[in-house]
C-alpha positions in Angstrom: 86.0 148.8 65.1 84.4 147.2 67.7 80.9 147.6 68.9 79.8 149.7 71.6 78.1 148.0 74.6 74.9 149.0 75.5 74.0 150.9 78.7 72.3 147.6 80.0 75.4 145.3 79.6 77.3 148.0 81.9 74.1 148.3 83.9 73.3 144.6 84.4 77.0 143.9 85.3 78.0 146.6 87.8 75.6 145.0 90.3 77.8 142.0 92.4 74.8 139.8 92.4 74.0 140.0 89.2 78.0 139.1 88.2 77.9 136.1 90.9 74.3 134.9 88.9 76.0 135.1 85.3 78.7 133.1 86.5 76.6 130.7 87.5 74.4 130.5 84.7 77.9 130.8 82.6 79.8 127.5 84.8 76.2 125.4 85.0 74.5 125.7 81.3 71.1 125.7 81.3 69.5 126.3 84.9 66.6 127.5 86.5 66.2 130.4 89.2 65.2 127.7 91.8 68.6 125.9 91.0 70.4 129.4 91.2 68.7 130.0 94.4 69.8 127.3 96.3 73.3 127.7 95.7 73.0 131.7 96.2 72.7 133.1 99.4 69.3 135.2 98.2 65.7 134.0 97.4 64.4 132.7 94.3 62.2 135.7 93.6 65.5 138.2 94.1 67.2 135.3 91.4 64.2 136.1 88.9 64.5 139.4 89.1 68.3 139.5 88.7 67.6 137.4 85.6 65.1 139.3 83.7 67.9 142.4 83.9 70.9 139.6 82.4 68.6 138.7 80.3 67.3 141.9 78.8 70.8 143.4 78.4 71.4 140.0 76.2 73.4 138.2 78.4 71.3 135.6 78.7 68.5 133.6 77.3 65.3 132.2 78.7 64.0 128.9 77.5 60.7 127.4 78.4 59.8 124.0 78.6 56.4 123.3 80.0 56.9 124.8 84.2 60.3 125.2 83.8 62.7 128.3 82.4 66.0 127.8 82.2 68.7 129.8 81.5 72.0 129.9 78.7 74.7 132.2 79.3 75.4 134.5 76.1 78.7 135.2 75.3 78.9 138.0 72.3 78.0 140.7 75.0 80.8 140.4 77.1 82.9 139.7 73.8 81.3 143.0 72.6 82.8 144.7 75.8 86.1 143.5 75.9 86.9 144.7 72.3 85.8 147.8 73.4 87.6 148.1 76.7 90.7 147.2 74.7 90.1 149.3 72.1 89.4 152.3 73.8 92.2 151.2 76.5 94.7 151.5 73.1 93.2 154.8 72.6 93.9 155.9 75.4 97.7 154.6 76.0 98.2 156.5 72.6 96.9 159.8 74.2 98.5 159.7 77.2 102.0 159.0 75.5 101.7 161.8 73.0 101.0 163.3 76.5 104.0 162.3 78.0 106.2 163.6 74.9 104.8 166.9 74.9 105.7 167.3 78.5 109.3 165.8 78.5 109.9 167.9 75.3 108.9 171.1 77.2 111.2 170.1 80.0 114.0 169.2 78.2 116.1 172.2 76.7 117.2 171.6 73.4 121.3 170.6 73.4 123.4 173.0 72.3 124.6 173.7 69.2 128.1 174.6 68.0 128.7 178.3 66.7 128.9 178.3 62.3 132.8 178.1 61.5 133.6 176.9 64.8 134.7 173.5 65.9 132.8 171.5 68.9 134.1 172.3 72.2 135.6 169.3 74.3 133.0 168.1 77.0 134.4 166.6 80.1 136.7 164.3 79.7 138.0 165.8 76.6 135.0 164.2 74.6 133.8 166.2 71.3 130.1 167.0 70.8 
C-alpha cells in the first residue's frame, strides 16, 4: 500500500512558484536561492521563503558550506505521491465501474424467457432464441 502524502507535500506543491523553484532545484542539483533568483522572475528573499516551505514538506534539502546553502532536490516525496494518486485513481475506476454496472443493470430488462414445456419462439428473421 502506498504511503500517504503529507498535507505539506500537497501544500508546498499547489503553489506555481513553488513548482517552477522545485524544478529548478530538480534540473540544476545543488543551487543556492541567489542562483534561483536570477533565473526566476521574483527576488531572492521571496526564493528563501519558497524554499524553507519545499524544504520542510521534504522536498528538498539544505546544505551548508561556510556562506553558502544550497539546495538537492528529494525525490521519495513525489514518488510517495504518485503511488498514491495511482493507487487511489485504481480505487476509484473500480468504484465508478461497479457504478456503471449497477446502472446499466437497472436499465436493461432482463431477456425473456421461454414458457416450461414450450419451445422458443422464432425472432425476426426466423431465428430461435
Amino acid at each position: 500500500m502506498a504511503r500517504e502524502p503529507s498535507d505539506a507535500v500537497f501544500a508546498a506543491l499547489a503553489d506555481p512558484t513553488r513548482r517552477s523553484i522545485l524544478r529548478a532545484v530538480a534540473e540544476r542539483g545543488p543551487v543556492t536561492a541567489t542562483a534561483l533568483s536570477d533565473r526566476l522572475p521574483i527576488s531572492r528573499q521571496a526564493v528563501a521563503k519558497h524554499l524553507v516551505l519545499l524544504r520542510d514538506a521534504g522536498l528538498v534539502v539544505a546544505d551548508r558550506a561556510g556562506r553558502e546553502t544550497r539546495f538537492v532536490a528529494v525525490g521519495a516525496p513525489l514518488e510517495d505521491l504518485a503511488a498514491w494518486a495511482g493507487q487511489t485513481g485504481r480505487r476509484w475506476d473500480d468504484r465508478l465501474a461497479r457504478l456503471r454496472d449497477r446502472v446499466h443493470d437497472r436499465r436493461s430488462p432482463p431477456p425473456p424467457q421461454p414458457a416450461a414445456g414450450r419451445p422458443p419462439r422464432a425472432g425476426p428473421g426466423g431465428l430461435r432464441s
